[in-house]
N, CA, C and O atoms as CSV, one atom per row, in Angstrom:
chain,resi,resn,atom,element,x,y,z
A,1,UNK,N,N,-42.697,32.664,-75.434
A,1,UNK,CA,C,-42.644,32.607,-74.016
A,1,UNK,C,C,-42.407,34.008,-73.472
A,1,UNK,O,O,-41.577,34.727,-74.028
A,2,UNK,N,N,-43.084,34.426,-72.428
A,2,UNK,CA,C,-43.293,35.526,-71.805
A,2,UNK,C,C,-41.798,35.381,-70.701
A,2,UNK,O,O,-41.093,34.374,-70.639
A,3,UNK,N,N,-41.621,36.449,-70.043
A,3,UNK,CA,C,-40.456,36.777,-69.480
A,3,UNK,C,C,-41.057,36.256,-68.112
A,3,UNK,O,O,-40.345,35.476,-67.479
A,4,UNK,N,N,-42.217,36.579,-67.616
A,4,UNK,CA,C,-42.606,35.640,-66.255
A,4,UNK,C,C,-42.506,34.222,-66.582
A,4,UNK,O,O,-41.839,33.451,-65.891
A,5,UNK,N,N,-43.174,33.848,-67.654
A,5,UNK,CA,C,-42.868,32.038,-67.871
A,5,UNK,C,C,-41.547,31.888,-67.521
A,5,UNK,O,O,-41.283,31.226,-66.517
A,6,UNK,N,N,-40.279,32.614,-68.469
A,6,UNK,CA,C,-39.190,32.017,-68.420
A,6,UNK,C,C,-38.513,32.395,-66.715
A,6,UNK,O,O,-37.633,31.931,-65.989
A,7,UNK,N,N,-39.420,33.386,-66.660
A,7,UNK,CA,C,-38.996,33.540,-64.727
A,7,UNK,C,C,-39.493,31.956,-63.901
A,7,UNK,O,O,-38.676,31.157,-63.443
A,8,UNK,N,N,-40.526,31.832,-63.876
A,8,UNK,CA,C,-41.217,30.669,-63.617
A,8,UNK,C,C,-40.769,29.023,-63.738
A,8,UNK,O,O,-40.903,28.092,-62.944
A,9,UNK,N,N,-40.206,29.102,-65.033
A,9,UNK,CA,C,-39.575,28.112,-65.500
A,9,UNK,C,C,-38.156,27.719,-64.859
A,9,UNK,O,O,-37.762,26.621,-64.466
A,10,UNK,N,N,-37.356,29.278,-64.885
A,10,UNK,CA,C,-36.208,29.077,-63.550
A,10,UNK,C,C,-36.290,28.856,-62.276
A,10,UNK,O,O,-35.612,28.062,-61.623
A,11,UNK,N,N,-37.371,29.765,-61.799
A,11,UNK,CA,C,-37.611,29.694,-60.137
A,11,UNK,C,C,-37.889,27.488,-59.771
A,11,UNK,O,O,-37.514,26.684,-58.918
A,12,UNK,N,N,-38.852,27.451,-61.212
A,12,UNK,CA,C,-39.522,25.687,-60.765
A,12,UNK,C,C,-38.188,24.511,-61.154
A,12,UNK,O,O,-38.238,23.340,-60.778
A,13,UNK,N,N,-36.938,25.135,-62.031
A,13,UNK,CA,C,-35.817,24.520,-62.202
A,13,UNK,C,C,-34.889,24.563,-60.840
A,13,UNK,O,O,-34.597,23.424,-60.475
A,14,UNK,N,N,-34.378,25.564,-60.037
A,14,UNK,CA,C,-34.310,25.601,-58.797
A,14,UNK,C,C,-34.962,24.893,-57.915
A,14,UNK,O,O,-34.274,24.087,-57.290
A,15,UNK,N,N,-36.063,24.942,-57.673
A,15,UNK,CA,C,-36.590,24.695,-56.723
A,15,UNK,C,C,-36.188,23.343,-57.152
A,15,UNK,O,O,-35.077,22.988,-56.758
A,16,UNK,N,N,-36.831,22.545,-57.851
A,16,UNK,CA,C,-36.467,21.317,-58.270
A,16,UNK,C,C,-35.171,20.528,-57.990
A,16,UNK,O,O,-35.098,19.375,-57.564
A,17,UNK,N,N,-33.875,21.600,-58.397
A,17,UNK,CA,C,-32.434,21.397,-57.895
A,17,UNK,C,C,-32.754,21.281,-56.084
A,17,UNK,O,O,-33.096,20.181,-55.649
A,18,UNK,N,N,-32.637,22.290,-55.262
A,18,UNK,CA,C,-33.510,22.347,-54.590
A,18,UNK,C,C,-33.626,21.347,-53.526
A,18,UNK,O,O,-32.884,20.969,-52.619
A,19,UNK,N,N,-35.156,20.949,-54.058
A,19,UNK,CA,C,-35.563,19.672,-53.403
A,19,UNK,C,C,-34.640,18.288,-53.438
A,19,UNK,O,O,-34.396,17.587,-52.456
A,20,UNK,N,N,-34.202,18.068,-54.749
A,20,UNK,CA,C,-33.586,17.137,-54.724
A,20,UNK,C,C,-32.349,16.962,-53.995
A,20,UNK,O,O,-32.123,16.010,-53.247
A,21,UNK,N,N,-31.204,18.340,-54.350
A,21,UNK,CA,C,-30.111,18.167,-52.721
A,21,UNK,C,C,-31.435,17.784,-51.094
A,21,UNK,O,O,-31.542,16.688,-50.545
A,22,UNK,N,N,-31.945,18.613,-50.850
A,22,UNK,CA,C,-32.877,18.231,-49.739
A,22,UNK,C,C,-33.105,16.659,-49.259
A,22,UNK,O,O,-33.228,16.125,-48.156
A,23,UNK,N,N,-33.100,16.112,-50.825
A,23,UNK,CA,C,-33.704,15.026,-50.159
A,23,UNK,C,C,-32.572,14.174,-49.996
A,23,UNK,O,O,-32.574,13.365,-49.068
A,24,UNK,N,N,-31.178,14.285,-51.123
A,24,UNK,CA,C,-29.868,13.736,-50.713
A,24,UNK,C,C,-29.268,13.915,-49.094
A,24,UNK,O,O,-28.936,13.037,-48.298
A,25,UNK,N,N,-29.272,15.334,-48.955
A,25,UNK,CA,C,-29.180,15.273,-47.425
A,25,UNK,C,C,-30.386,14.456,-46.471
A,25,UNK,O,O,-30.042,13.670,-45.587
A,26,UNK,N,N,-31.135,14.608,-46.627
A,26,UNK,CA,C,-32.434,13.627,-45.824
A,26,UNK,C,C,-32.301,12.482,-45.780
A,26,UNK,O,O,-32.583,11.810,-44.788
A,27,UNK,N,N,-31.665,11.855,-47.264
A,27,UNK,CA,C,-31.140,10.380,-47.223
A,27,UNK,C,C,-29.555,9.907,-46.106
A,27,UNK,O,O,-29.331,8.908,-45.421
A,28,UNK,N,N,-28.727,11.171,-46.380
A,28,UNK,CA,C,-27.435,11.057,-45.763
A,28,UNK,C,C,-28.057,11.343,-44.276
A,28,UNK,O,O,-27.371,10.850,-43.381
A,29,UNK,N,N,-29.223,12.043,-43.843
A,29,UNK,CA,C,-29.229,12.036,-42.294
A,29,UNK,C,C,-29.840,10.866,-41.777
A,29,UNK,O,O,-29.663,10.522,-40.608
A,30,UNK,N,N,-30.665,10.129,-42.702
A,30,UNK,CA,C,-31.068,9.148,-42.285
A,30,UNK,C,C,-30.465,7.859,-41.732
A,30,UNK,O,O,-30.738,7.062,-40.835
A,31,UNK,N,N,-29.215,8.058,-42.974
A,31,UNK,CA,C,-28.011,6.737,-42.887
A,31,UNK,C,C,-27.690,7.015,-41.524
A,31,UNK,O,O,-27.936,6.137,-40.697
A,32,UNK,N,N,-27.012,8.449,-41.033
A,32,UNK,CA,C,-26.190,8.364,-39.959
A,32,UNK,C,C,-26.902,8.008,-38.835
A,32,UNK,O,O,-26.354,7.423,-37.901
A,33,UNK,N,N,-28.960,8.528,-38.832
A,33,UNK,CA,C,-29.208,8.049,-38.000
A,33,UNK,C,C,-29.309,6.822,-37.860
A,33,UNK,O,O,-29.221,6.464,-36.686
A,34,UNK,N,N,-29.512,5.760,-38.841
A,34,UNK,CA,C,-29.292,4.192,-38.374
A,34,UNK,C,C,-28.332,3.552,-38.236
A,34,UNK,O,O,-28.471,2.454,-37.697
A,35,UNK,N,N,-27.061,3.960,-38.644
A,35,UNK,CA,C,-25.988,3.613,-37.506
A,35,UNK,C,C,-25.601,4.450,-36.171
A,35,UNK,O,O,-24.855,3.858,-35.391
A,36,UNK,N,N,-25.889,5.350,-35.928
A,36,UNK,CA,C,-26.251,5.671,-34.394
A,36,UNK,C,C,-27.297,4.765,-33.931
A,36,UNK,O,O,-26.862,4.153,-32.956
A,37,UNK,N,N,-28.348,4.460,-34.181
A,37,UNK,CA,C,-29.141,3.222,-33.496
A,37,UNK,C,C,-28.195,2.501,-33.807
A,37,UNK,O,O,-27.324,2.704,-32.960
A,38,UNK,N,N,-27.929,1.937,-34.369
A,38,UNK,CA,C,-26.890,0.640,-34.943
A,38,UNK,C,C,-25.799,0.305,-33.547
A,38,UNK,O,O,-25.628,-0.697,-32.853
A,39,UNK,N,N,-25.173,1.725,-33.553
A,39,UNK,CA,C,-24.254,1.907,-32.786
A,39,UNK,C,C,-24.859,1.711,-30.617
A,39,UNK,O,O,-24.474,1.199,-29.566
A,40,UNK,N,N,-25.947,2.527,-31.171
A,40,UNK,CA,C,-26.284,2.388,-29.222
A,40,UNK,C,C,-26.608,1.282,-28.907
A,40,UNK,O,O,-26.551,0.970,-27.718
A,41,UNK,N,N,-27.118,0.205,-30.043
A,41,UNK,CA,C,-28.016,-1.105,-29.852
A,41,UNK,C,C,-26.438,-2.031,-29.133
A,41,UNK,O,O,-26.374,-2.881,-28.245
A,42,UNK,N,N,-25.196,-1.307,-30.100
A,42,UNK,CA,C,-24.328,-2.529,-29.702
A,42,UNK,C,C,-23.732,-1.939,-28.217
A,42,UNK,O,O,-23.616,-2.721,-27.273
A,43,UNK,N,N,-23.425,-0.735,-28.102
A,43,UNK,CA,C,-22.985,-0.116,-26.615
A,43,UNK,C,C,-24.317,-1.554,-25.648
A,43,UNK,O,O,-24.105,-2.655,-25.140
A,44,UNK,N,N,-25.072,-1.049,-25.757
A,44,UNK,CA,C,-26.470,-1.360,-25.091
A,44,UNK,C,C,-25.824,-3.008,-24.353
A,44,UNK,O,O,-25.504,-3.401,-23.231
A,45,UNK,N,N,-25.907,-3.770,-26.185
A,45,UNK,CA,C,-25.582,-5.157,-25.722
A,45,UNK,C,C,-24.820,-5.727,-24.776
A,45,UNK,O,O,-24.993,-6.703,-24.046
A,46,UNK,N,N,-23.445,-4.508,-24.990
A,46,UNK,CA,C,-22.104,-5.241,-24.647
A,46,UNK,C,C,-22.052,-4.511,-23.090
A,46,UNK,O,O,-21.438,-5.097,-22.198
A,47,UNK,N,N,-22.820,-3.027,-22.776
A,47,UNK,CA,C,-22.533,-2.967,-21.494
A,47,UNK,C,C,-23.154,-3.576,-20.449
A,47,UNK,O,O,-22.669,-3.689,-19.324
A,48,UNK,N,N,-24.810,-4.188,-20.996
A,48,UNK,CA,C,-25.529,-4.893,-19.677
A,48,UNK,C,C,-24.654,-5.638,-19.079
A,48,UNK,O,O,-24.201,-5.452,-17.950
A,49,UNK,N,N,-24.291,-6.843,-20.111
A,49,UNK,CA,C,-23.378,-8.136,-19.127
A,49,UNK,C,C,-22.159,-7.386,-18.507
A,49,UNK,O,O,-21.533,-8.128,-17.749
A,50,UNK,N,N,-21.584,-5.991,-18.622
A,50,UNK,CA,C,-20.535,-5.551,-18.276
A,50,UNK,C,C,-20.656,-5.125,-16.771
A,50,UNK,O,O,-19.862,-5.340,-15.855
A,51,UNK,N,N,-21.899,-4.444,-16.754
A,51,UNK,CA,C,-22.408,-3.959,-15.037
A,51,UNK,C,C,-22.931,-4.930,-14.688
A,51,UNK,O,O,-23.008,-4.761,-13.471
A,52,UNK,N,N,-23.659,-6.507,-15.058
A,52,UNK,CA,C,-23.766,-7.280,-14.608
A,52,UNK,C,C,-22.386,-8.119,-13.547
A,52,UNK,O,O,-22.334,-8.679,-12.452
A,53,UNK,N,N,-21.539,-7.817,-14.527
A,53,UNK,CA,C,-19.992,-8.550,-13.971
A,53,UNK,C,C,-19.410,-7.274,-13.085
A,53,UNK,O,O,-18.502,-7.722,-12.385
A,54,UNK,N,N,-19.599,-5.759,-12.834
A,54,UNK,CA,C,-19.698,-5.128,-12.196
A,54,UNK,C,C,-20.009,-5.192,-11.017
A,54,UNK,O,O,-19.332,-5.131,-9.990
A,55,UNK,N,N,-21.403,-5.359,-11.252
A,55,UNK,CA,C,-22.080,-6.033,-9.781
A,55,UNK,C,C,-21.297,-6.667,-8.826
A,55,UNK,O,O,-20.831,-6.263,-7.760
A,56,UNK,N,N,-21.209,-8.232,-9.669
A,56,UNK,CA,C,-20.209,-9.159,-9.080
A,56,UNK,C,C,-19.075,-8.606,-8.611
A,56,UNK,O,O,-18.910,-8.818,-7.410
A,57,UNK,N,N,-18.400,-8.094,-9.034
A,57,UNK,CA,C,-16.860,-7.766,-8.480
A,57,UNK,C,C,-17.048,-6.723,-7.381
A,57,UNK,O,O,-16.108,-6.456,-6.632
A,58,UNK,N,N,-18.277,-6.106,-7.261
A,58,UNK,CA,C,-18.309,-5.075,-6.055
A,58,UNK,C,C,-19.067,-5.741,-5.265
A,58,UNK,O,O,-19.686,-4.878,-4.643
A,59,UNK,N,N,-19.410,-6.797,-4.895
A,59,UNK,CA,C,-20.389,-7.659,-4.002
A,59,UNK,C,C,-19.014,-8.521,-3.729
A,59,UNK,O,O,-18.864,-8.724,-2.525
A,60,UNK,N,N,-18.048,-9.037,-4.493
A,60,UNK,CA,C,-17.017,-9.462,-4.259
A,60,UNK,C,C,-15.917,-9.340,-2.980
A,60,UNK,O,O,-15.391,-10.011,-2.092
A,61,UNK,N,N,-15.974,-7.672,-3.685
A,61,UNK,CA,C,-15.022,-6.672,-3.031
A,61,UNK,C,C,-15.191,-6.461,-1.784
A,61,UNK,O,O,-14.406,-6.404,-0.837
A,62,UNK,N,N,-16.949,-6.286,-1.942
A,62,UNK,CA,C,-17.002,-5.768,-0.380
A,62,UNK,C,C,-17.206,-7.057,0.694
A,62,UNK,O,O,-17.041,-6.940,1.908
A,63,UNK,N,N,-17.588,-8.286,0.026
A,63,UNK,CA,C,-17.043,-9.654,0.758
A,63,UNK,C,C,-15.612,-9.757,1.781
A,63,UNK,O,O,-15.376,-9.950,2.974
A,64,UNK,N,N,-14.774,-9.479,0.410
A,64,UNK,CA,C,-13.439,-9.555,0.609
A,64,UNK,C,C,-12.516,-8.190,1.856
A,64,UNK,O,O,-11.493,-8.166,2.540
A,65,UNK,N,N,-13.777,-7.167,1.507
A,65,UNK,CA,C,-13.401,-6.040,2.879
A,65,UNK,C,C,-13.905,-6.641,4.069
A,65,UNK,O,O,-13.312,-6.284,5.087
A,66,UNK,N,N,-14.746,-7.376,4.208
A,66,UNK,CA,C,-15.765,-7.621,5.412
A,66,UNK,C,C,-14.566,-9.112,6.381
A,66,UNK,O,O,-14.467,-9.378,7.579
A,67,UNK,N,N,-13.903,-9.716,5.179
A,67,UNK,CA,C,-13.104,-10.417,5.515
A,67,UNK,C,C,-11.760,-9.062,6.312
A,67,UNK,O,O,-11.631,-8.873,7.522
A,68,UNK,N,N,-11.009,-8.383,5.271
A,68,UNK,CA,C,-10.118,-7.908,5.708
A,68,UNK,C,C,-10.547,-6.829,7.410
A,68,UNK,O,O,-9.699,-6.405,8.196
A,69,UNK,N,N,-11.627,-6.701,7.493
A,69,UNK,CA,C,-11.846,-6.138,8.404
A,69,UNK,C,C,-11.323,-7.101,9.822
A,69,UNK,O,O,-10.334,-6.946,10.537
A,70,UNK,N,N,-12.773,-8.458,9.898
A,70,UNK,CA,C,-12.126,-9.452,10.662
A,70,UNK,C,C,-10.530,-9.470,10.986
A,70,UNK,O,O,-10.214,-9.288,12.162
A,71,UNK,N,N,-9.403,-9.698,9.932
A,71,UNK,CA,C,-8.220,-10.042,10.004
A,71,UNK,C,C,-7.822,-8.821,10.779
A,71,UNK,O,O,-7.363,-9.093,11.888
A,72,UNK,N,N,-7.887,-7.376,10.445
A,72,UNK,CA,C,-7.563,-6.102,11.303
A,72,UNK,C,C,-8.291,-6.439,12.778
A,72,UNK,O,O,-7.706,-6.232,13.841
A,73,UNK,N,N,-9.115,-6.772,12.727
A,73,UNK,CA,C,-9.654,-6.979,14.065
A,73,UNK,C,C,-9.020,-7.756,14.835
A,73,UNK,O,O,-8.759,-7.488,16.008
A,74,UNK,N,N,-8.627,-9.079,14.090
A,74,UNK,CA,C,-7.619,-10.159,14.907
A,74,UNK,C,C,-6.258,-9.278,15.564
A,74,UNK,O,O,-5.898,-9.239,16.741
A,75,UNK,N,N,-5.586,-8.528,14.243
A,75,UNK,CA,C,-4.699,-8.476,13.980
A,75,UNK,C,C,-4.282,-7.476,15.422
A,75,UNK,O,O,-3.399,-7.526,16.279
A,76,UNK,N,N,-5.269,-6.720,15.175
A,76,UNK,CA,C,-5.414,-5.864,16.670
A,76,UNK,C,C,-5.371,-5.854,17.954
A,76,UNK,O,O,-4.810,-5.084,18.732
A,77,UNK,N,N,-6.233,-7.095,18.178
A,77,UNK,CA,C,-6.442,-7.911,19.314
A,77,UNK,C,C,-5.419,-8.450,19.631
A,77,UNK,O,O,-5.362,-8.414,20.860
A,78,UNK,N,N,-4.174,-9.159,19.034
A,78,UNK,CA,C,-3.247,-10.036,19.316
A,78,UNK,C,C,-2.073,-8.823,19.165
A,78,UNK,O,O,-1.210,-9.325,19.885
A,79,UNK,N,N,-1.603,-7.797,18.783
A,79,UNK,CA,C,-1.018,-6.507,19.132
A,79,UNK,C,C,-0.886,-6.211,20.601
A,79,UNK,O,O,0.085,-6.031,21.335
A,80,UNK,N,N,-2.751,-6.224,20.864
A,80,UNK,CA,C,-2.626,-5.567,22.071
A,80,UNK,C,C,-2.297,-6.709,23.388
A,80,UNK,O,O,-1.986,-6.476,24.556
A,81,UNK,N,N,-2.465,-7.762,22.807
A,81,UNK,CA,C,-1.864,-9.200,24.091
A,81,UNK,C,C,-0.559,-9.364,23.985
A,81,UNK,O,O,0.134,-10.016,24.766
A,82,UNK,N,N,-0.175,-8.758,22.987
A,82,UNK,CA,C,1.448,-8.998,22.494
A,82,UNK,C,C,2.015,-7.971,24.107
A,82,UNK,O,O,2.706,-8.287,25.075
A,83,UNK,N,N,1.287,-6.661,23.706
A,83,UNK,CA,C,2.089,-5.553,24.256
A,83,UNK,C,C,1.507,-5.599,26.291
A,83,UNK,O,O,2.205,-5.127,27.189
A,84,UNK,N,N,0.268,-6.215,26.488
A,84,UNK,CA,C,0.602,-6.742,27.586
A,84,UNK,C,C,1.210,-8.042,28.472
A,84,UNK,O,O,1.305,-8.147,29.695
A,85,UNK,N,N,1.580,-8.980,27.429
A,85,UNK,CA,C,2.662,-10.097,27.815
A,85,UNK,C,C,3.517,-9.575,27.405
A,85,UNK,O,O,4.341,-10.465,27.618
A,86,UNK,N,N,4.167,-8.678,26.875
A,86,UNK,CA,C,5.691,-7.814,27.078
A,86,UNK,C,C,5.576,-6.668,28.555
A,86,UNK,O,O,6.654,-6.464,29.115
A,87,UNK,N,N,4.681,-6.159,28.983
A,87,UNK,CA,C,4.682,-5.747,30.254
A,87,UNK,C,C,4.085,-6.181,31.587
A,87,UNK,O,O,3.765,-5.515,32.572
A,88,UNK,N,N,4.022,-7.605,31.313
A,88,UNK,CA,C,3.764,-8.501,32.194
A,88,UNK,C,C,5.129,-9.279,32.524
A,88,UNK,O,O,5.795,-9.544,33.525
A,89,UNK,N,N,5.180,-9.488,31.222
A,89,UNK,CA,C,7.417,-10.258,31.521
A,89,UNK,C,C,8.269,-9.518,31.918
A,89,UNK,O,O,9.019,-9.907,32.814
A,90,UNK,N,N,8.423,-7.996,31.265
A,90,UNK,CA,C,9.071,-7.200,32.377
A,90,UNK,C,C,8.877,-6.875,33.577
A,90,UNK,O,O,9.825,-6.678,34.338
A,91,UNK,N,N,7.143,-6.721,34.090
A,91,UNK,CA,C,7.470,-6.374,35.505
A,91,UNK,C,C,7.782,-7.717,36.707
A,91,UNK,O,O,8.272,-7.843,37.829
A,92,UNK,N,N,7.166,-8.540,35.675
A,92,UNK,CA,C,7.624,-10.087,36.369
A,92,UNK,C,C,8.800,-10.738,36.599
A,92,UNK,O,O,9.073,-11.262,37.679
A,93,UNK,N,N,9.845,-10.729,35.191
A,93,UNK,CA,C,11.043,-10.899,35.035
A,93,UNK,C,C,11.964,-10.000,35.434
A,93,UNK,O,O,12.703,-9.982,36.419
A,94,UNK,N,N,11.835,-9.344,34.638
A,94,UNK,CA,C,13.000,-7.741,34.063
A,94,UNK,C,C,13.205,-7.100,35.504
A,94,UNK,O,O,14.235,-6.429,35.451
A,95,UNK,N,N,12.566,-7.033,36.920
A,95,UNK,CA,C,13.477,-6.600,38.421
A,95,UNK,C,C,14.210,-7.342,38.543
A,95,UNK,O,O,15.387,-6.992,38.625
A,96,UNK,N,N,13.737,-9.155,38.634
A,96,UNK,CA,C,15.137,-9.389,39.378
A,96,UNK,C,C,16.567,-10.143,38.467
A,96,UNK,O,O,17.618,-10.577,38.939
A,97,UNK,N,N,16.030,-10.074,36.776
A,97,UNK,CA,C,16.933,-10.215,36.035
A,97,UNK,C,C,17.831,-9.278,36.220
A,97,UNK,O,O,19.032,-9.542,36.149
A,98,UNK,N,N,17.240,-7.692,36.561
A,98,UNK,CA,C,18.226,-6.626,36.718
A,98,UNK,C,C,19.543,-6.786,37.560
A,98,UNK,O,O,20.731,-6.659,37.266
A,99,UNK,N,N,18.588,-7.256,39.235
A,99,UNK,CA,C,19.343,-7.739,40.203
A,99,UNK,C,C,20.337,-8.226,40.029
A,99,UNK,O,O,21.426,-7.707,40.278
A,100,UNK,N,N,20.030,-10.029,39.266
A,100,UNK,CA,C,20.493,-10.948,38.809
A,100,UNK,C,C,22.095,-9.956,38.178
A,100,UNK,O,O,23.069,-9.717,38.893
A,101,UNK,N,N,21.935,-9.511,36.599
A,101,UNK,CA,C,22.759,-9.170,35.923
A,101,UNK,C,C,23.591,-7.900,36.983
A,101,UNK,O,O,24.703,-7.571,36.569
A,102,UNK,N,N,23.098,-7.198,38.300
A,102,UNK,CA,C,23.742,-6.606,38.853
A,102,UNK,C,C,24.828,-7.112,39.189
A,102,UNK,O,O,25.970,-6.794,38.856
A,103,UNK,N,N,24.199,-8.507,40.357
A,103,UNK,CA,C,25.218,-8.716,41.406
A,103,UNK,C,C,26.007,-9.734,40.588
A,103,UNK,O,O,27.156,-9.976,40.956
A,104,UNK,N,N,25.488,-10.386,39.463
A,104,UNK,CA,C,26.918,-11.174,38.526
A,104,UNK,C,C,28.028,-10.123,38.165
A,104,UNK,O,O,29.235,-10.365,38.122
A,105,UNK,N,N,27.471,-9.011,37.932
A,105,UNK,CA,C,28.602,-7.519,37.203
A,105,UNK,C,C,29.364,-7.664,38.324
A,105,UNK,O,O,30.410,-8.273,38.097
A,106,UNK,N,N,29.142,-7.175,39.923
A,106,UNK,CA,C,29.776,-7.155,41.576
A,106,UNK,C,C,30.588,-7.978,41.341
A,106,UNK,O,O,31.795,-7.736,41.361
A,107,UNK,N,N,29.929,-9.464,40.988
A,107,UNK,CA,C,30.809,-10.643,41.485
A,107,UNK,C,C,32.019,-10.662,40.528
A,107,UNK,O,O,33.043,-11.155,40.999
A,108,UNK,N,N,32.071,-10.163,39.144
A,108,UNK,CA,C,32.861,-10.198,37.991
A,108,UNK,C,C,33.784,-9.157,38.708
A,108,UNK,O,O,34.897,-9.631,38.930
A,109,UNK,N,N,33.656,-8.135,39.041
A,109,UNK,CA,C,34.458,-7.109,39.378
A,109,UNK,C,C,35.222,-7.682,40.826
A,109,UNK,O,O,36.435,-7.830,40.973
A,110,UNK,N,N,34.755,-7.801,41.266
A,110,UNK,CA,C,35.113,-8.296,42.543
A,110,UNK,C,C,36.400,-9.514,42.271
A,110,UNK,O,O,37.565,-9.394,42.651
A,111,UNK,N,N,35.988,-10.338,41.735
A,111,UNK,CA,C,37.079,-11.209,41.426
A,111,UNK,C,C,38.160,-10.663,40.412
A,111,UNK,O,O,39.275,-11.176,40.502
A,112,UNK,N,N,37.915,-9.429,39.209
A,112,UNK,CA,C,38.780,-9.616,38.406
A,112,UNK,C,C,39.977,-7.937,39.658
A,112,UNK,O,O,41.151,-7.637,39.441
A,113,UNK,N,N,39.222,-7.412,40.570
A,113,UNK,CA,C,40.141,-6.853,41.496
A,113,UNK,C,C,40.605,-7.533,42.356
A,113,UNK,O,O,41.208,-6.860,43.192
A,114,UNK,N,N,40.601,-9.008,42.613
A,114,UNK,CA,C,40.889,-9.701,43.359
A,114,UNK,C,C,42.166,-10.559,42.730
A,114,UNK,O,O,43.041,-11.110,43.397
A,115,UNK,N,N,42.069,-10.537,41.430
A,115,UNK,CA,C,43.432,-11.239,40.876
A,115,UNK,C,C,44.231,-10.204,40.687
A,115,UNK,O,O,45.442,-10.359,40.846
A,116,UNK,N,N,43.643,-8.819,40.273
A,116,UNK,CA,C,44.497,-7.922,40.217
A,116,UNK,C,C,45.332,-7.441,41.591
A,116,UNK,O,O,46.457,-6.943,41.619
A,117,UNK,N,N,44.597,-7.687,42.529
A,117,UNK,CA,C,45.521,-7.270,43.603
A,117,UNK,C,C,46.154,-8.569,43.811
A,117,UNK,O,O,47.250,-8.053,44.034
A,118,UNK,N,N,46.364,-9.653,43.913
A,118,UNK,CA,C,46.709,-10.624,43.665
A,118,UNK,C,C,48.482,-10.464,42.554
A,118,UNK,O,O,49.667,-10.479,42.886
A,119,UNK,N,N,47.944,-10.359,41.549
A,119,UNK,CA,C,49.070,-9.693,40.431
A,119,UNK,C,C,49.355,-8.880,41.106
A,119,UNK,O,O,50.236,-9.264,41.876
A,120,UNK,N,N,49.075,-7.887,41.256
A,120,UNK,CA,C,49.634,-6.612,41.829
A,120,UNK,C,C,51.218,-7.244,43.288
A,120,UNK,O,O,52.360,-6.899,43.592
A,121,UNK,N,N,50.271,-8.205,43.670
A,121,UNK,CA,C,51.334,-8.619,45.565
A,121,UNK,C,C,52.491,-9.286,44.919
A,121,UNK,O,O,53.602,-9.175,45.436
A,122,UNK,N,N,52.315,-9.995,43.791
A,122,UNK,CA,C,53.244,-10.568,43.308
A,122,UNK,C,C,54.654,-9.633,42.626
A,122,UNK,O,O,55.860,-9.833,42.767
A,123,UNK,N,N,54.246,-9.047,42.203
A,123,UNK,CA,C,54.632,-7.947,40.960
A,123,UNK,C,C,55.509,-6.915,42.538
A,123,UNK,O,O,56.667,-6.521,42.679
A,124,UNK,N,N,54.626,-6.838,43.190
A,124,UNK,CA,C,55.393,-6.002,44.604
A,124,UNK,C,C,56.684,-6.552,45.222
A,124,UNK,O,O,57.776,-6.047,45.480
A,125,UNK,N,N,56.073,-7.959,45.384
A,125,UNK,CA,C,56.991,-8.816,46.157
A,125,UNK,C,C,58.298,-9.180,45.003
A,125,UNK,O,O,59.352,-8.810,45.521
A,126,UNK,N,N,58.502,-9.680,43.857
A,126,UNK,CA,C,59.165,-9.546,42.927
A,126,UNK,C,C,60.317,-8.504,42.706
A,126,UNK,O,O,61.505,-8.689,42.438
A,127,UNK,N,N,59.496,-7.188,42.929
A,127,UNK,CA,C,60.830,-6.383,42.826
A,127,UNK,C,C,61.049,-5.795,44.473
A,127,UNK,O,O,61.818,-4.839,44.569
A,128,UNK,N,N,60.547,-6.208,45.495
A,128,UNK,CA,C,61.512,-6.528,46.481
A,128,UNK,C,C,62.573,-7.565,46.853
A,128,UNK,O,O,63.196,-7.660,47.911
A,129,UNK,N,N,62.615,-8.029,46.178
A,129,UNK,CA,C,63.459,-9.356,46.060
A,129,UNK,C,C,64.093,-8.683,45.328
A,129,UNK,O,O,64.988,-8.072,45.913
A,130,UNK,N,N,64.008,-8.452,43.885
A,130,UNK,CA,C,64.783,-7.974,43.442
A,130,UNK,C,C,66.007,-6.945,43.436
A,130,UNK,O,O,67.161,-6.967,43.009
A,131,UNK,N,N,65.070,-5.890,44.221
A,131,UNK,CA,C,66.376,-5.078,45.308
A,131,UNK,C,C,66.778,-5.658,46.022
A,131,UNK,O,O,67.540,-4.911,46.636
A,132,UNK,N,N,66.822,-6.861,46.558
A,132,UNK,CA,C,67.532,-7.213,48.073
A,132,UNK,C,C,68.357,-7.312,47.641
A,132,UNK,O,O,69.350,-6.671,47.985
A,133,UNK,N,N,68.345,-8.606,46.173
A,133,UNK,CA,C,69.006,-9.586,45.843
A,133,UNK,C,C,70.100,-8.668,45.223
A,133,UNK,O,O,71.231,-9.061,45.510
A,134,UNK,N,N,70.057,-7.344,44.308
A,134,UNK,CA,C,71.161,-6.104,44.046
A,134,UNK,C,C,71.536,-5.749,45.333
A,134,UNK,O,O,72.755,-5.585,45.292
A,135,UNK,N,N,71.034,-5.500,46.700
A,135,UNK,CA,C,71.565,-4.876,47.928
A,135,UNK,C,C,72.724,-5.553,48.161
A,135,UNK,O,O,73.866,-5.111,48.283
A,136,UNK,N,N,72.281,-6.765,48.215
A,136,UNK,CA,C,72.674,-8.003,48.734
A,136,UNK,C,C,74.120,-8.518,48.007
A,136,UNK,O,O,74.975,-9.221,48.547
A,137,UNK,N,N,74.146,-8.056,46.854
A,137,UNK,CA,C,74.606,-8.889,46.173
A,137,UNK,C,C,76.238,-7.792,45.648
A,137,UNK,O,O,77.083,-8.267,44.889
């Protein structure tokens, strides 16, 4: 054997090594690519019915806003009747309740200076007597 043969003979032993890792990796890329399909087929499955039920809950939602809107709307409306039957009862009521609670205050005062001077004539007259009755006595 010539020194190119045995060159030849190594280079085609290599290559040979070679190819064959090549094709081990080719086999290992293949695997991973069919569980990546494997894998998107099941994402795939499980998310349709997921944005399907998606759907629903945002067709739901915005049901359920279209409602809460109404209720703000009520809710609004009867606020604002609230706050003009509170300034309808005051300007209706609330003057002459004022009155009212005035001249009862007058009349309270009035009588409780009326017993007081009352007490008072007694309390006067008492200790004039009382000096007489030492003058006197």
């Amino acid at each position: 054997m010539s020194a190119g043969a045995v060159v030849g003979l190594i280079f085609a032993v290599f290559f040979a090594i070679g190819v064959a890792f090549l094709c081990v990796v080719l086999l290992r890329l293949a695997q991973v690519l069919r569980e990546t399909k494997n894998l998107v087929a099941g994402i795939s499955e499980k998310t349709t019915p997921l944005l399907g039920e998606i759907t629903t809950t945002v067709v739901t939602a915005n049901e359920q806003l279209g409602k809460v809107d109404v209720i703000t709307d009520n809710v609004s409306n009867i606020s604002t009747n609230a706050s003009a039957l509170a300034s309808t009862f005051s300007a209706t009521v609330g003057g002459p309740m004022i009155k009212a609670a005035a001249f009862s205050y007058g009349v309270r005062s009035a009588i409780a200076n009326r017993r007081h001077a009352e007490v008072e004539k007694r309390v006067k007259g008492e200790i004039k007597a009382a000096r007489k009755a030492k003058k006197g006595a």
